[in-house]
C-alpha positions as CSV (number, residue, x, y, z in Angstrom):
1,X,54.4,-13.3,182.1
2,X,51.6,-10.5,182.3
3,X,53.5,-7.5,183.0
4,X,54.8,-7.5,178.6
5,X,52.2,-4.9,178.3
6,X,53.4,-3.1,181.9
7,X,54.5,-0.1,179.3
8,X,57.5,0.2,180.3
9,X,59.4,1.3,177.3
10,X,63.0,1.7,179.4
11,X,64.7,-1.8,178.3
12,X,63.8,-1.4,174.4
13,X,65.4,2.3,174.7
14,X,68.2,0.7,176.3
15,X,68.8,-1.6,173.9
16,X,69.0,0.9,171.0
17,X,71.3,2.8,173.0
18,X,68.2,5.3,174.0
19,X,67.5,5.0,177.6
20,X,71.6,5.0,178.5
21,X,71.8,8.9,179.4
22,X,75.2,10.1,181.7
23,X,76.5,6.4,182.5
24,X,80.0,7.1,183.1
25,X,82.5,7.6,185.7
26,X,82.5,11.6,185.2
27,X,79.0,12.4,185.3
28,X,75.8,11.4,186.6
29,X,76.6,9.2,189.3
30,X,75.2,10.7,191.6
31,X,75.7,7.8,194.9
32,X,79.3,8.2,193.6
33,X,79.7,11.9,193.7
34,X,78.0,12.4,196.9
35,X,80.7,10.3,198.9
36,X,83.2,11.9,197.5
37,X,81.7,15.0,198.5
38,X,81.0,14.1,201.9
39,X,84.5,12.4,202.1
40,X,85.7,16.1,201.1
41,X,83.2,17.7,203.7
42,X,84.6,16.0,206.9
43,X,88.0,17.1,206.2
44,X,86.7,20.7,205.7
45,X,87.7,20.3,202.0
46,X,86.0,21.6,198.7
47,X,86.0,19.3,196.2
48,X,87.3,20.3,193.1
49,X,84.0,19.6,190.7
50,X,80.3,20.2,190.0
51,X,77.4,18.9,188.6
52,X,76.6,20.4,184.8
53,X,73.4,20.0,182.3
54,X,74.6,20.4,178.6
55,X,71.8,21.5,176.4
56,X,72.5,20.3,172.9
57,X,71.0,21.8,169.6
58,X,72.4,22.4,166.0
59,X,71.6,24.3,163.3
60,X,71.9,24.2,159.3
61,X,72.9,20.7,159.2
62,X,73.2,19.1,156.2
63,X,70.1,16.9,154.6
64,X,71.9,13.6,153.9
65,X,68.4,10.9,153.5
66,X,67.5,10.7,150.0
67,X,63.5,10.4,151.3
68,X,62.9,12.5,154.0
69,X,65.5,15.1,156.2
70,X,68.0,13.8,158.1
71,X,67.3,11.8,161.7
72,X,69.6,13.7,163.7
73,X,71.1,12.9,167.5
74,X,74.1,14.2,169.4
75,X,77.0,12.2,171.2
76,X,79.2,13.6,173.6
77,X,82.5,12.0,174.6
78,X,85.0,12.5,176.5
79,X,89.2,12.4,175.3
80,X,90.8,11.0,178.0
81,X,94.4,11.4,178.3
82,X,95.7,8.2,176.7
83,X,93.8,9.7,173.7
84,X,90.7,6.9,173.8
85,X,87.0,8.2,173.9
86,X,84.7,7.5,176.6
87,X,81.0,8.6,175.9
88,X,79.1,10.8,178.4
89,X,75.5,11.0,177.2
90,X,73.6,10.9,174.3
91,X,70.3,12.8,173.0
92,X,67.2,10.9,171.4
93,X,66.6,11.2,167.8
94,X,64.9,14.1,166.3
95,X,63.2,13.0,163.4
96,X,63.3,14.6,159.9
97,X,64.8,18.2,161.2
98,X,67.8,20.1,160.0
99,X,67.8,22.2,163.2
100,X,67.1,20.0,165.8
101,X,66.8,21.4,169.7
102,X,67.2,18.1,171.7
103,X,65.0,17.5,175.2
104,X,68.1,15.5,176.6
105,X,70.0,16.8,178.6
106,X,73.9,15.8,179.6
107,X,75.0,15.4,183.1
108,X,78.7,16.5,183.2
109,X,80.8,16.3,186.4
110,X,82.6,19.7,185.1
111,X,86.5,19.0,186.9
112,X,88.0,22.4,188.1
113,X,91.7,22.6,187.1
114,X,91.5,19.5,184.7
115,X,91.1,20.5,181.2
116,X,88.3,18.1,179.4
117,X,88.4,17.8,175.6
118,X,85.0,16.8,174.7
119,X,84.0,15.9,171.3
């Protein structure tokens, strides 16, 4: 009951969807990766991936809040090949900015040989 002023901030940024960075199968799973890895290692195999950091920003977007510029964040997903979207990562909000550079970045397990659509 004492620790509600602990600061730690990481459940309410989870709960807006802020603190959830690289939760998929295809990135930043690190535990994951590394037994595949090893698994690959023993065998005297190379596996066929690596670890990438996406550093998102944009520029000239367009001001759509009527008040202020716009609140800008990024999403990145994944098109799988049944054609659903699974999300990979996404940035915080930059607040009133029409070129936003965001501090986030995206973990991507980049698959050699495997073409990735991302959107």
């Amino acid at each position: 009951m004492g620790g509600c002023l602990s600061g730690d901030l990481k459940g309410g940024k989870q709960a807006i969807g802020g603190g959830v960075h690289g939760r998929s199968t295809m990135n930043n799973d690190t535990g994951h990766n590394e037994a595949i890895h090893h698994f690959y290692r023993v065998r005297g195999h190379s596996p066929l991936f690596t670890q990438i950091e996406l550093s998102l920003s944009a520029s000239n977007l367009r001001d759509l809040d009527i008040t202020s510029k716009s609140d800008p964040m990024a999403v990145l997903y994944v098109k799988k090949m049944d054609g659903t979207l699974e999300e990979l990562g996404r940035t915080e909000v930059i607040l009133n900015s029409l070129n936003p550079a965001w501090i986030d970045k995206i973990h991507v397990a980049y698959q050699f040989e495997i073409v990735q659509n991302l959107v």
